[in-house]
C-alpha positions in Angstrom: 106.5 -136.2 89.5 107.5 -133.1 91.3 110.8 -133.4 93.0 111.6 -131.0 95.6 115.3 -129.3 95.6 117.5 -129.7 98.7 118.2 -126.2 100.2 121.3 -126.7 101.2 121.8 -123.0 102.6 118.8 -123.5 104.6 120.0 -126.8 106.1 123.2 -124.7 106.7 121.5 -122.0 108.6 119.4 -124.6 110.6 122.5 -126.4 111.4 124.3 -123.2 112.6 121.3 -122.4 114.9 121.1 -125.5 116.6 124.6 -125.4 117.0 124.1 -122.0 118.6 121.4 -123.3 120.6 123.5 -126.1 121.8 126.4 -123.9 122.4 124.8 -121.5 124.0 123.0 -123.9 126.8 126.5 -125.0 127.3 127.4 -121.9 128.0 124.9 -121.3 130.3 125.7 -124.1 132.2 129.0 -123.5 132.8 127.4 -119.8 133.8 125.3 -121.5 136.4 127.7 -123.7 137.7 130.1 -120.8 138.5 127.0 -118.8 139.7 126.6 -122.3 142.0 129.7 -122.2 143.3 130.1 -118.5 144.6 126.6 -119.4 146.1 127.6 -122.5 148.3 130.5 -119.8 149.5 128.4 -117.1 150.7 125.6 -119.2 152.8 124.8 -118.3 156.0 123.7 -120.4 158.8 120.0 -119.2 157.6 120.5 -120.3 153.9 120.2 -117.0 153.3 122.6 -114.3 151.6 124.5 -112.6 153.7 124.4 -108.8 154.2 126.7 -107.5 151.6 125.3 -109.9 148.7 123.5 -107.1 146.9 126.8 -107.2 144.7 126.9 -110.5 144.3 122.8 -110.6 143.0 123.6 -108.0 140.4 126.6 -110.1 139.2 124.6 -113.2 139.1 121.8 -111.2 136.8 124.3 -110.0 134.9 126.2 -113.2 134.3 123.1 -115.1 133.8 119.9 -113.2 133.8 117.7 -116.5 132.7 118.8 -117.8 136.1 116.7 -117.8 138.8 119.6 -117.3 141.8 120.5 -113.5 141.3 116.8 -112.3 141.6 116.0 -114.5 144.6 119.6 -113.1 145.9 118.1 -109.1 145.4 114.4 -110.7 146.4 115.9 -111.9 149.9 118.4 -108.7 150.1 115.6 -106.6 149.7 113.2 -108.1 151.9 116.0 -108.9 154.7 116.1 -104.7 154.8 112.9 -103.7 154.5 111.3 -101.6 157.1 108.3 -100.2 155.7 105.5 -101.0 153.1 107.9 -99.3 150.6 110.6 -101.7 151.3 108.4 -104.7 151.1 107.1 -103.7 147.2 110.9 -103.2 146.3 111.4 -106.8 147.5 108.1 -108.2 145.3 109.4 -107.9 142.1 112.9 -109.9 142.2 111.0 -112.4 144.3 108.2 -113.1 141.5 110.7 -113.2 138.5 112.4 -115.4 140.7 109.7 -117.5 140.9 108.7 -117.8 137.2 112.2 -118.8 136.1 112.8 -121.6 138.8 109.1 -122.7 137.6 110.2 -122.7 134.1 113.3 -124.7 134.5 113.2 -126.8 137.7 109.5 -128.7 136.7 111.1 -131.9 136.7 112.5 -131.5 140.4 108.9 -130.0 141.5 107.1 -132.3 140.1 109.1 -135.1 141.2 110.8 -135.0 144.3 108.9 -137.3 146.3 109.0 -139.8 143.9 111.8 -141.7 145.7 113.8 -140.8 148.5 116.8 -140.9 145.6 115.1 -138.1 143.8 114.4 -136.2 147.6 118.0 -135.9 148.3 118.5 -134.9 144.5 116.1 -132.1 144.2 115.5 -131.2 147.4 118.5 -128.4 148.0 116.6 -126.9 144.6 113.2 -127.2 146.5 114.3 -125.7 149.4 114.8 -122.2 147.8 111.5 -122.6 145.6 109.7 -123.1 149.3 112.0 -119.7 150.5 111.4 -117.8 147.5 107.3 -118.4 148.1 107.6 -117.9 151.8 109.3 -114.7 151.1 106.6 -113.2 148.7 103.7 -114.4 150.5 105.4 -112.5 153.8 105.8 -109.2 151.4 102.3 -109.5 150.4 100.6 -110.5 153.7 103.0 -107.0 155.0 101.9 -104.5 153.0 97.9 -105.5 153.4 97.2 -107.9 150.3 95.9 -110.8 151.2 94.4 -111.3 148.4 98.0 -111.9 146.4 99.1 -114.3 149.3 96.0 -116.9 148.4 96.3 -116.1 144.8 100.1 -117.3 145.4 99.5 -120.0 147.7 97.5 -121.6 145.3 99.6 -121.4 143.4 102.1 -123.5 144.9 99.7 -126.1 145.7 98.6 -126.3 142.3 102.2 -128.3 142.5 100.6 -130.6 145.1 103.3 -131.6 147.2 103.1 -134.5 148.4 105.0 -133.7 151.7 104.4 -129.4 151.9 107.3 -128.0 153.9 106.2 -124.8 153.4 102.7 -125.4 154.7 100.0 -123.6 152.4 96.9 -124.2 154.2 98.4 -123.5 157.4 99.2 -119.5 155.9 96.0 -119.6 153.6 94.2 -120.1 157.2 96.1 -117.3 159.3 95.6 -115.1 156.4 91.5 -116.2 156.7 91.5 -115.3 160.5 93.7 -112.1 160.1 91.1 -110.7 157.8 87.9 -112.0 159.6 86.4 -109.1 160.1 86.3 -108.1 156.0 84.0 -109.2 153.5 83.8 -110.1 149.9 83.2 -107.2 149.2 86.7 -106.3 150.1 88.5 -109.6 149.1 86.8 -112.1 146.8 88.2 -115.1 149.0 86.8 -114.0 152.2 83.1 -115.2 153.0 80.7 -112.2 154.6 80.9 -112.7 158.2 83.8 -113.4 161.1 82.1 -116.7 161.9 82.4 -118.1 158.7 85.9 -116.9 157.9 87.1 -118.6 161.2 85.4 -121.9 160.2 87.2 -121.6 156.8 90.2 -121.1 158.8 89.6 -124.3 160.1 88.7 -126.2 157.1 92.2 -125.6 155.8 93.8 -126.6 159.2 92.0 -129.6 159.4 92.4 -130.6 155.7 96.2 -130.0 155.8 96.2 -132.1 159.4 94.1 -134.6 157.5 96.7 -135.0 154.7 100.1 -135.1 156.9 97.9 -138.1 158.4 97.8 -139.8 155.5 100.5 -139.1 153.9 102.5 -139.6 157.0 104.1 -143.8 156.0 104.8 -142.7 152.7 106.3 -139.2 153.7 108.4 -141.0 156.7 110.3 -143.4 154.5 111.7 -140.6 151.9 111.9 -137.5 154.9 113.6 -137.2 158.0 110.4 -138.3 160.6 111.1 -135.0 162.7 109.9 -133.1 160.2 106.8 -134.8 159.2 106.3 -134.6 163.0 107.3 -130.9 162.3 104.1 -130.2 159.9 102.4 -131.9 162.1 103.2 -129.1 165.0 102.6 -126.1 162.9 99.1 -127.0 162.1 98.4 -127.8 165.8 100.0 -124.1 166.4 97.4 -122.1 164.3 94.5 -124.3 165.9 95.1 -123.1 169.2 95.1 -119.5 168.2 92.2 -119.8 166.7 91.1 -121.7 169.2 92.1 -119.3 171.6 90.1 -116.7 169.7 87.0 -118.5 169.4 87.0 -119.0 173.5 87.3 -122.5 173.5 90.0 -122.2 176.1 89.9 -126.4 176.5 90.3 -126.9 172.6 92.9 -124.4 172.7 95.0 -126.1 175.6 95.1 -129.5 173.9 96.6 -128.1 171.1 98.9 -126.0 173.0 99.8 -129.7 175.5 100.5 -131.5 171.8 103.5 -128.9 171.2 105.1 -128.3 174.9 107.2 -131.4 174.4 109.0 -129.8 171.3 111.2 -126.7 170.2 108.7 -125.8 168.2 106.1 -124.6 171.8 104.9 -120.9 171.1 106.1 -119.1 174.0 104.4 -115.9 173.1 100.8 -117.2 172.2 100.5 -119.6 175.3 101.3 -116.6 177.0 98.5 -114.7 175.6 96.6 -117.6 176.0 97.5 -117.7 179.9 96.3 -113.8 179.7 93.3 -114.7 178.4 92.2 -116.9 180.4 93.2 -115.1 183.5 96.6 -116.5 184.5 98.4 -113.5 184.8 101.7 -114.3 186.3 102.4 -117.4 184.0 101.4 -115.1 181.1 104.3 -112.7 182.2 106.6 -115.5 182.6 106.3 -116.9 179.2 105.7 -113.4 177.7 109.7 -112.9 179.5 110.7 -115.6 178.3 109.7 -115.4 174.0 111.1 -111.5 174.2 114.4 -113.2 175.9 114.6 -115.6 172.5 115.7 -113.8 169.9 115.0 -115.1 166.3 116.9 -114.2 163.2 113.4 -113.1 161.7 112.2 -110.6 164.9 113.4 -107.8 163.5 110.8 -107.9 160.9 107.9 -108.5 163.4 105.9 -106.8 166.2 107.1 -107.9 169.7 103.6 -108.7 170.7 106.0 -109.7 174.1 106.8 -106.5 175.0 103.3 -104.7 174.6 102.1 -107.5 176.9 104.0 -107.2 179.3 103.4 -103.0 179.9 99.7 -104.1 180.3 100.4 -106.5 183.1 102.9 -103.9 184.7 99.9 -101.9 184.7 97.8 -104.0 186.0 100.6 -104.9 188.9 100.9 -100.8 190.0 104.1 -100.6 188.4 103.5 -97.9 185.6 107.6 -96.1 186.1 108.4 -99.8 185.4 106.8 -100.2 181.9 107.5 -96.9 180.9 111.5 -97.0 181.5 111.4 -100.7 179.8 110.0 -99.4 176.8 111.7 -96.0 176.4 114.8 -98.2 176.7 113.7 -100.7 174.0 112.4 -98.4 171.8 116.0 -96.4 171.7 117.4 -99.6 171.2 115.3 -100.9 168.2 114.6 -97.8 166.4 112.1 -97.3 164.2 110.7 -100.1 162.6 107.8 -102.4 162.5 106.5 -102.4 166.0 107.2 -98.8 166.7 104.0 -97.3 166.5 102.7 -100.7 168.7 105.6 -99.4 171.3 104.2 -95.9 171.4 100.7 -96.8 172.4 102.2 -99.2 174.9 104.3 -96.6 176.4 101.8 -93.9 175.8 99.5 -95.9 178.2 102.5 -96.6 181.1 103.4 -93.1 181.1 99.5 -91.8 181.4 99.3 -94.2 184.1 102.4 -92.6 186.1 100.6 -89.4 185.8 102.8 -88.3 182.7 100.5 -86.5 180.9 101.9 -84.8 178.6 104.3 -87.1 177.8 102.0 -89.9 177.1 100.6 -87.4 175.0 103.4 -87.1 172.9 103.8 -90.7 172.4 100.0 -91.4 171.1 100.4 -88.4 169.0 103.7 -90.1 167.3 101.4 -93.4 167.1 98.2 -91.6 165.7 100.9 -90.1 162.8 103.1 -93.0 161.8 101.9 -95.3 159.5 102.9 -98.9 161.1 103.3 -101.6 159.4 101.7 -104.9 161.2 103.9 -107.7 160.9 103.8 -111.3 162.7 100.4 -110.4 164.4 97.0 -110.9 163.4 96.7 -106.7 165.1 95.5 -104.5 161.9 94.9 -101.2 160.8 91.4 -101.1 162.9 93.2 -102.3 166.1 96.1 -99.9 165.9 93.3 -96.9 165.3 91.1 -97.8 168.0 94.0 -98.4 170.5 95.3 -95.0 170.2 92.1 -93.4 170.2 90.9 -95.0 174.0 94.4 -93.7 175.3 93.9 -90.3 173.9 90.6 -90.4 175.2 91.6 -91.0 178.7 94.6 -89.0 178.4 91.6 -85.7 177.6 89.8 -87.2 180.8 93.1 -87.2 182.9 94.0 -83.7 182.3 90.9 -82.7 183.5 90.9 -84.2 186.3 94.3 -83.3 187.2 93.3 -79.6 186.4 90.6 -80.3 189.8 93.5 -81.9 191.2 95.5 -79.3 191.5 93.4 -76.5 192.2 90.1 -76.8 194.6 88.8 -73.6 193.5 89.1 -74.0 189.9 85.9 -73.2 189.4 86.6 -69.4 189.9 89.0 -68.9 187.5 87.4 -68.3 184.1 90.7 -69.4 182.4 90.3 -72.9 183.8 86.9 -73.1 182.7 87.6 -72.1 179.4 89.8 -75.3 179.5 87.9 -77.6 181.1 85.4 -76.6 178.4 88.0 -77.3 175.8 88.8 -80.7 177.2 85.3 -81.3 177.4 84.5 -80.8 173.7 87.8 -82.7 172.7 86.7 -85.5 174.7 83.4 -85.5 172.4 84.7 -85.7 169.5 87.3 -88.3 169.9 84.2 -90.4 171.4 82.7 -89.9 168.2 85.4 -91.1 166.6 86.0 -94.6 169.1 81.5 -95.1 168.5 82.2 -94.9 164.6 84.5 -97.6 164.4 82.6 -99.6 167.2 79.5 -99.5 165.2 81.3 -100.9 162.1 83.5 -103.2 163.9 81.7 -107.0 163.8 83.7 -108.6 166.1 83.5 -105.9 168.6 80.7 -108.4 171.1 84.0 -110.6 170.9 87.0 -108.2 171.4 85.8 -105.4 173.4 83.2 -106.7 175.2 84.1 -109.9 176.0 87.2 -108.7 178.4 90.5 -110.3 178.0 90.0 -111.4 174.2 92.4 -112.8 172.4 92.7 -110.2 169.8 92.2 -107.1 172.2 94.9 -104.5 172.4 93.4 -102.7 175.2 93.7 -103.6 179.0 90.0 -104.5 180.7 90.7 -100.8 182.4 90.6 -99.2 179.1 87.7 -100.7 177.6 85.5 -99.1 180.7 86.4 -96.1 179.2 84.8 -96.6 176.2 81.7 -98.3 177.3 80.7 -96.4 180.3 79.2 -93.2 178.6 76.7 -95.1 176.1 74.4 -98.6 176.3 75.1 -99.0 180.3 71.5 -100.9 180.5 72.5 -103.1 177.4 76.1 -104.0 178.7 74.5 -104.3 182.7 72.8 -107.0 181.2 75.2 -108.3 179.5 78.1 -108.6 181.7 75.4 -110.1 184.7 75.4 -112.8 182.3 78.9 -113.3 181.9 79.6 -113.0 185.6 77.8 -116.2 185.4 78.2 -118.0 182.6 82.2 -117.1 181.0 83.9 -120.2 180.7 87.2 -118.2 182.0 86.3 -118.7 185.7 89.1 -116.6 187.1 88.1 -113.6 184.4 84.0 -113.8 185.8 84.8 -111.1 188.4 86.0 -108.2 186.1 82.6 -108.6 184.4 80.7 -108.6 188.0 83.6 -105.2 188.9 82.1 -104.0 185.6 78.0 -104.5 186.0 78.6 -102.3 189.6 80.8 -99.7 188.8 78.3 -99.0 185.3 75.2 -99.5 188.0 77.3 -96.4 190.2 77.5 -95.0 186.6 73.7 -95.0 186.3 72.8 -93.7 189.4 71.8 -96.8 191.2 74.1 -96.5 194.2 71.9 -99.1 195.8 72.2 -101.6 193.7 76.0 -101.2 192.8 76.8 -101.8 196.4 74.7 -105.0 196.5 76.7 -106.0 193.5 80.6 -104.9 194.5 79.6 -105.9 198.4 78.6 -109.7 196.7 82.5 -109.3 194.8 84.1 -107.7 197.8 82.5 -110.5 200.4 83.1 -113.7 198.0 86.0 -112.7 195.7 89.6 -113.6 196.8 92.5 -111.5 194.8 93.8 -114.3 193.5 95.4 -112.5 190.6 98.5 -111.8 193.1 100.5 -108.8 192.4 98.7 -108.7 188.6 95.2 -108.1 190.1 96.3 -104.6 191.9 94.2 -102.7 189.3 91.0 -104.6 189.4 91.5 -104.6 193.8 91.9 -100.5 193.1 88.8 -100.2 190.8 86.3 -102.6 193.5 88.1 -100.3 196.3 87.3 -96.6 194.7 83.9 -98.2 193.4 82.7 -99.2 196.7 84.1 -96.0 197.9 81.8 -93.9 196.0 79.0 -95.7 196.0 79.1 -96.0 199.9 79.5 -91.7 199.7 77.0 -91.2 197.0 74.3 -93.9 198.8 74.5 -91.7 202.3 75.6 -94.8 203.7 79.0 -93.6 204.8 80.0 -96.5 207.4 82.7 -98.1 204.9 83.6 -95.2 203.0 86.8 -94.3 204.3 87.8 -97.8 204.5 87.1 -98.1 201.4 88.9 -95.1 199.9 92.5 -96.0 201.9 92.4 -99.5 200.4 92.2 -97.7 196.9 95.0 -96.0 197.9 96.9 -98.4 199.5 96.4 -100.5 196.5 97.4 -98.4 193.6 98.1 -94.5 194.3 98.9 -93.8 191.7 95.4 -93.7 190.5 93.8 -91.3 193.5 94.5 -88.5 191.7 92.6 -88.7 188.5 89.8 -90.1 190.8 86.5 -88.1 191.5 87.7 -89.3 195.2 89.0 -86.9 197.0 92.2 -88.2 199.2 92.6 -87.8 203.3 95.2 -87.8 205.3 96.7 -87.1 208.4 99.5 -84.2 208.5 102.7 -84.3 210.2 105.8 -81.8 209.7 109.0 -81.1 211.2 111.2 -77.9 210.9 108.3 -76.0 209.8 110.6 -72.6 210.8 112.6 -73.6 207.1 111.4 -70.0 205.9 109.6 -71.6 202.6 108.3 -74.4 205.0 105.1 -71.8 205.2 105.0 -70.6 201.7 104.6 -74.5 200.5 102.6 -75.5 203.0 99.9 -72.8 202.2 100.4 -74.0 198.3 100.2 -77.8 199.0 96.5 -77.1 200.9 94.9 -75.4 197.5 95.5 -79.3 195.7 92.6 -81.0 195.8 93.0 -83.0 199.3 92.0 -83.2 202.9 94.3 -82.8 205.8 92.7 -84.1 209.3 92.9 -83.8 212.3 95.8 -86.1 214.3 92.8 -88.5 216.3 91.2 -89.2 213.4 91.9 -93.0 212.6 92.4 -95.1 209.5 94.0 -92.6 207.6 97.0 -92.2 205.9 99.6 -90.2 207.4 102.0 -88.0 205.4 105.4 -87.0 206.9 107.1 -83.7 206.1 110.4 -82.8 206.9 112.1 -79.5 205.9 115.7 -78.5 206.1 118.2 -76.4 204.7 120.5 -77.1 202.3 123.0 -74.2 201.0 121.4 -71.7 199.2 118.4 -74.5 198.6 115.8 -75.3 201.0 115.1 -79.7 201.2 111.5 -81.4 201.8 111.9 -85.0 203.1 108.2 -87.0 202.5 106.7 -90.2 203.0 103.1 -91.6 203.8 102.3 -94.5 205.9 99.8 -96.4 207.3 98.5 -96.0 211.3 100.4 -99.2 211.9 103.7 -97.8 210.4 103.3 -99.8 207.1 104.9 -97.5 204.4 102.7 -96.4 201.3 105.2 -94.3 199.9 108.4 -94.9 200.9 110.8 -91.8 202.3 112.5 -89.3 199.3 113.3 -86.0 199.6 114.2 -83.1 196.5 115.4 -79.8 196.9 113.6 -76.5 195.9 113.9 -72.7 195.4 110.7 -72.7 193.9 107.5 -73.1 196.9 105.0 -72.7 194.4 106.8 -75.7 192.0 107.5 -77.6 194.7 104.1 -77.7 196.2 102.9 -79.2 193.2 105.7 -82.1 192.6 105.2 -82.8 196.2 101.2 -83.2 195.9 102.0 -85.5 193.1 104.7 -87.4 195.0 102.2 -88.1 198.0 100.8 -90.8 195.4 104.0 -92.5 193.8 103.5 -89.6 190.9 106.7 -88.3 189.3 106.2 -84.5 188.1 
């Protein structure tokens, strides 16, 4: 019988390696303990490293690199400092090896922490940076346009399945469903191949996840602190009324939003677009003042969608200067970062509507050339294009008219043709450009169309704009029916403003005034100080449909309410302004010289009987070497449109023109 030998250098050199093994995990150990112990030291309130921990991550790798706590320390330090889709890549890697190593060593606590509420109170410190580390990575890939990692990831994770999920996976998988509804398969293989169906996905995964809090909920509540079962609970409710928000399901979306106003957990910022929406303007502002007063540790990632709010409603309230100084002041403050571009439009549009031109010109321009990155906001590539490109349109328009503006006889100088033509042809091609992606945007019936969507980024001013040169029989039709028939009550007479002005558009004149004299006769403001630009637009639309129909009885009316309401609009208006003149000191030897000047703008001066008009006061005086105009305009009654200011001048020519503009609230 074969007998086999005993190797007893082999046994020897097994031996030795298990010994190594053995010595080696001990090693290790104490490694990680020490690498444990720096860490409890450097938390911050956040559970996050502090600033300067960069250090401290590369020690950790060093010390250890098997360990999974220095490469979530660079994943986090990374990502805590990333500004840009460059920053967020940096931030991927770390974050992913972080990942694979706490899978590989920590599957005991993963798998069972919610065996017993022993085992919770064990594991769950270890959990609790798994759950970071995947938040972290799914934010990286979600902020440089992937979404197709972020469900790949999420998966993932609930491959684990958790039975309490404190991160929340269907919740994100959902919001990254309605952030990319308008894509295809084609694009992402997750997606299905129309915005409908990618919104009712959205809410298969909201309602599965509410579902299995639900059931889960006795079990969960014995081993976890209640409030944050409770907590789960909230968050889902807090995606369902966005989406329920965006579907226009206004009474869906309010139950949801009545579940949360109890708790800390409210959405100050969506109920205020919510409020927007649905045509509660001044609650809207209030909230919106409110979530950019609360500032949370992870803002500085994220778009203010706050702050871009709140410039359109200072629009829509007359107060342009307003928005335009709050923003130039927040923008120096925040510097550039996520949101920036955003900031730009937004201030691009309060500047064009101060009569800033060129300006607002600059700031789309910086807009149209910086690459933003869309955090926090379900706002996209296709929003931040479009947005830019209706401003810049207007801003084309604008310059135009201010060209008529400011001289009456324009039309003889072949210089100012030439420009006008310019204009003209520049105003064509960025139409073009706003039809292209109208024609391959399919949620544009839902955005655009339907005014005060959830997911526009242009005011209901703005979106005239665009329509009003193309399809007016198509959207005549269809904004009759939603005069009638929008489930947004207070919101049915911007669609009614709408059908008239595009019916003046046309060249019905009859039947616009029919329609704006139903809106005029029936509608009450009722929007407050927030409804001063739709009261301006029905004003200078049943101005010039009572000028163009012959029927000249209300006209004038008509055009000093537009005024009244917003001047700062009359200008850019194929109105032409009137108003009474009255000067003192005209002997001021440039008194004449301006004068003269001031009657070549594009604006009637009548006679002192005339009633109903507006009367401008000019004062002149001298002052040193400088001579002084002191202006105001007011009603008959003595009501003041434009309260008194004076500047100085050496210029008459100059001053003629900042003085034309300052007769309507304009600074120049």
């Amino acid at each position: 019988m074969y007998r086999r030998k005993f190797n007893i250098g082999l046994f020897l050199a097994f031996l030795s390696l298990v010994v190594a093994a053995q010595s080696e995990a001990q090693v290790n150990s104490i490694k990680r303990y020490e690498i444990d112990l720096k860490r409890e030291e450097m938390r911050s309130p956040f559970g996050l490293p502090p600033n300067e921990t960069m250090l401290r991550a590369r020690e950790f790798i060093r010390k250890d690199p098997s360990y999974y706590v220095g490469y979530m320390f660079e994943g986090f330090y990374r990502y805590d400092r990333a500004g840009d889709a460059e920053g967020y890549r940096l931030a991927i890697s770390p974050l992913k090896k972080a990942m694979d190593l706490f899978e590989k060593d920590y599957t005991v606590a993963i798998r069972d922490i919610y065996s017993s509420e022993r085992a919770y109170m064990e594991y769950r410190p270890r959990i609790q940076d798994y759950i970071y580390i995947v938040e972290k990575l799914k934010e990286c890939y979600s902020n440089i346009e992937r979404p197709d990692s972020v469900i790949k990831l999420l998966n993932r994770y609930k491959s684990w399945d958790f039975q309490h999920d404190e991160l929340g996976a269907d919740n994100y998988i959902a919001w990254t469903y309605h952030r990319n509804r308008f894509y295809t398969s084609d694009k992402f293989d997750f997606l299905y191949n129309s915005v409908n169906e990618n919104e009712m996905a959205a809410l298969h995964f909201l309602k599965r996840n509410l579902d299995n809090i639900n059931k889960n909920s006795v079990v969960n509540e014995t081993i976890v602190d209640p409030m944050y079962v409770l907590a789960s609970r909230m968050s889902v409710y807090h995606y369902l009324s966005i989406i329920y928000s965006y579907l226009h399901k206004p009474d869906s979306a309010a139950m949801y939003f009545d579940h949360m106003k109890p708790f800390n957990i409210f959405p100050h910022n969506n109920y205020a677009i919510f409020c927007f929406v649905n045509g509660a303007f001044a609650e809207a502002y209030s909230y919106f003042r409110y979530s950019n007063r609360v500032r949370y540790y992870s803002e500085k990632h994220h778009l203010r969608e706050s702050i871009y709010y709140m410039s359109i409603l200072d629009v829509m309230r007359a107060m342009p200067q307003k928005s335009s100084i709050d923003l130039s002041e927040y923008i120096a403050e925040t510097g550039v970062r996520p949101g920036w571009g955003w900031y730009n439009i937004a201030l691009g549009r309060a500047l064009l509507y101060n009569g800033q031109l060129d300006s607002s010109l600059i700031c789309i321009n910086k807009a149209a050339k910086f690459n933003d990155v869309h955090i926090g906001t379900t706002w996209g590539e296709s929003h931040y294009a479009f947005s830019h490109a209706i401003l810049k349109l207007m801003n084309l328009q604008r310059q135009e008219s201010a060209l008529r503006f400011e001289d009456k006889y324009y039309w003889l100088s072949p210089s100012k043709l030439r420009t006008v033509a310019r204009l003209r042809l520049e105003q064509y091609l960025v139409q073009m450009i706003i039809f292209t992606q109208l024609s391959a945007n399919p949620e544009r019936g839902d955005i655009y169309y339907r005014l005060f969507a959830s997911e526009a980024t242009i005011s209901f001013d703005e979106i005239f704009y665009m329509i009003r040169d193309y399809g007016r029989r198509f959207f005549i039709r269809e904004f009759e029916k939603c005069a009638e028939t929008d489930e947004r009550k207070p919101i049915r007479k911007y669609f009614k403003l709408f059908q008239g002005k595009l019916q003046l558009e046309k060249g019905d004149a009859g039947s616009a005034l029919k329609t704006l004299g139903e809106l005029y006769d029936t509608e009450s403001p009722g929007d407050g100080d927030f409804g001063k630009l739709y009261q301006a637009r029905l004003y200078e639309a049943l101005a010039l449909a009572n000028e163009t129909s012959g029927t000249k009885s209300n006209f004038e009316k008509f055009r000093t309410q537009f005024y009244k309401t917003y001047p700062q609009l009359v200008p850019f208006s194929r109105l032409k302004m009137k108003f009474k003149l009255k000067t003192e000191n005209e002997n001021v030897k440039s008194a004449e010289k301006l004068l003269s000047e001031l009657k070549l703008f594009n604006i009637d001066f009548a006679k002192d009987n005339e009633q109903g008009i507006p009367t401008v006061r000019l004062k002149f005086d001298k002052q040193g070497d400088r001579d002084e105009v002191e202006y105001s305009v007011e009603t008959d009654w003595g009501t003041e449109i434009v309260e008194p200011a004076s500047f100085k001048y050496s210029d008459p020519e100059k001053a003629a023109k900042k003085l034309a503009y300052a007769l309507f609230n304009l600074k120049q």
